[in-house]
LUMVOGU-689289 format. One record per residue: x, y, z of N, C-alpha, C in turn; residue in three letters. Coordinates in pm, whole numbers, plus 50000, padded with zeros to 5 digits. Example, Ala and Ser with C-alpha at 12.3 -4.5 7.8 and 13.67 -1.06 7.14 Angstrom:
// residues 2
513194943150780512304955050780513204967050780ala 512854977550708513674989450714512905000350787ser 
END
This chain:
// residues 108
487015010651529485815014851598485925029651632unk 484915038551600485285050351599484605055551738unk 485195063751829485075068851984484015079751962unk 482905075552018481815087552064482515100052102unk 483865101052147484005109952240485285118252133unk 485185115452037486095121251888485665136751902unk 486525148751840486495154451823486835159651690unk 486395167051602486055168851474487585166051401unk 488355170551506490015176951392490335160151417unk 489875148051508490265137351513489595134251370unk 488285133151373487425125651286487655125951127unk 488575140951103489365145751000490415134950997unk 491385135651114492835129451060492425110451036unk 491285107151102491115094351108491265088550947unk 490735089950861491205084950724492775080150705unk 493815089650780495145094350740495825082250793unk 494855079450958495875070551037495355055650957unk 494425054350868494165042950861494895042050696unk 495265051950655495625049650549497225043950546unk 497725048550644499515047250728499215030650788unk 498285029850870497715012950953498045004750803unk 496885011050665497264998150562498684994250525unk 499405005950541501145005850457501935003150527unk 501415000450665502184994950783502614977550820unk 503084975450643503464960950683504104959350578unk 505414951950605506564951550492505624942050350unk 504954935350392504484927950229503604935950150unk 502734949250262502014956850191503074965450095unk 504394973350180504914983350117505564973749982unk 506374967149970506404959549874505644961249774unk 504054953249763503144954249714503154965649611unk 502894976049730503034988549622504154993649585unk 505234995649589506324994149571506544991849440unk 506264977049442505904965349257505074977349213unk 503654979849249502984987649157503124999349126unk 504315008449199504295018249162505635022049003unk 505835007548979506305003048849505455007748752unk 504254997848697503474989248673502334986748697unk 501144982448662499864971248701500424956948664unk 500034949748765500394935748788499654926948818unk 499654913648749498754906648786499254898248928unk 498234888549006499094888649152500194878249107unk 499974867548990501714861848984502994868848966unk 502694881148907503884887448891504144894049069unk 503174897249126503404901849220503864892649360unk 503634875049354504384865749385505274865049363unk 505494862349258507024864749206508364876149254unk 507554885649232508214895549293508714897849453unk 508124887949508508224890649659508634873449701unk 508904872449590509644856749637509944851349771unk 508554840649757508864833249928507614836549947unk 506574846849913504934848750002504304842149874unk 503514832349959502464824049856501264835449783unk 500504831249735499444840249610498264838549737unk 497784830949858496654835949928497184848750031unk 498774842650039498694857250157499144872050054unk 499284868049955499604881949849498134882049821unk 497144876949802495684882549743495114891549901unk 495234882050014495024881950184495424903050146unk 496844904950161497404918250155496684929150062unk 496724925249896495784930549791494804933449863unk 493974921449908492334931149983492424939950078unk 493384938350196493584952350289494044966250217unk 494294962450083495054975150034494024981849939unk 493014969749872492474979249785491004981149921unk 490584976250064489944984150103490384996150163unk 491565000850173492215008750191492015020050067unk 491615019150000491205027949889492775033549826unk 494105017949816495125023749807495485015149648unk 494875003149608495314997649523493704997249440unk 493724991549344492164987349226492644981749162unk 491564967049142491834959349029490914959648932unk 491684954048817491174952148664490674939348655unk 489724936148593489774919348516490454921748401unk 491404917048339491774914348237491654897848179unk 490984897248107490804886548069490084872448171unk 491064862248181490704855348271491034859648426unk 492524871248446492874872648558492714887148585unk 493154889048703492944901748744494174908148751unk 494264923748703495264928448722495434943248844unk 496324946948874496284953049032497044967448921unk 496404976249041497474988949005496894998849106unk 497915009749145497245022249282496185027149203unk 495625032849299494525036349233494615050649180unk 496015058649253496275070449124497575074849188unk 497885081849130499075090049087499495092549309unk 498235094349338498555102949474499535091149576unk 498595079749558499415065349644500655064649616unk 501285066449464502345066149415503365075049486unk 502895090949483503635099049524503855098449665unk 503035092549785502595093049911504125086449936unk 503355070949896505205059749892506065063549885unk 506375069049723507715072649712508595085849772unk 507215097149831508195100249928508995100450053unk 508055091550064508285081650211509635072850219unk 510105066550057510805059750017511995065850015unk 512095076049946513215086149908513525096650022unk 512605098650130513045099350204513655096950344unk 513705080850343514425073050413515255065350434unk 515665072050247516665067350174517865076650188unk 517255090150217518115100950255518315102950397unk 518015097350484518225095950641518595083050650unk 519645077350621520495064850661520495066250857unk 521375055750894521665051050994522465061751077unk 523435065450985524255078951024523945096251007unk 522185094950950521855105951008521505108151135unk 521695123451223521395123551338520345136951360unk 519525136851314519025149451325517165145751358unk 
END
């Protein structure tokens, strides 16, 4: 719900925080994670996350592609998932790589 009482440089960053709100859940980062492999259809992406059933992996898919972070394909009879570009990819993975480089025993 957006505050009457916003100020422009808010109304700017608001996209940003909602784009961080979608990636803010271990089955989402996953999710993309898989896709930043790949496009996947959601069994492969069950599969991949072994243990979350296909409604709460489709449930996740829709917060992500209204998030304007994932898009699907029909392929054939099923649908196939993939980011929707290069930028989601890069967003993740530097997020990834760099919290991969700040272990437990960084202190800074």
């Amino acid at each position: 719900m957006m505050n009457v009482n916003m100020n422009d440089a808010d109304r700017e960053i608001l996209p940003v925080v909602e784009l961080f709100k979608a990636l803010a859940h271990p089955i989402r980062v996953q999710i993309v994670h898989r896709l930043t492999e790949s496009p996947a259809h959601v069994g492969d992406i069950v599969e991949h996350l072994s243990g979350a059933s296909q409604p709460l992996v489709s449930h996740h898919l829709r917060i992500l592609r209204d998030a304007h972070l994932v898009e699907v394909n029909r392929d054939g009879r099923s649908n196939e998932y993939s980011l929707v570009d290069d930028h989601v990819a890069s967003i993740f993975l530097d997020a990834w790589n760099h919290m991969k480089e700040h272990t437990d025993d960084c202190y800074h």
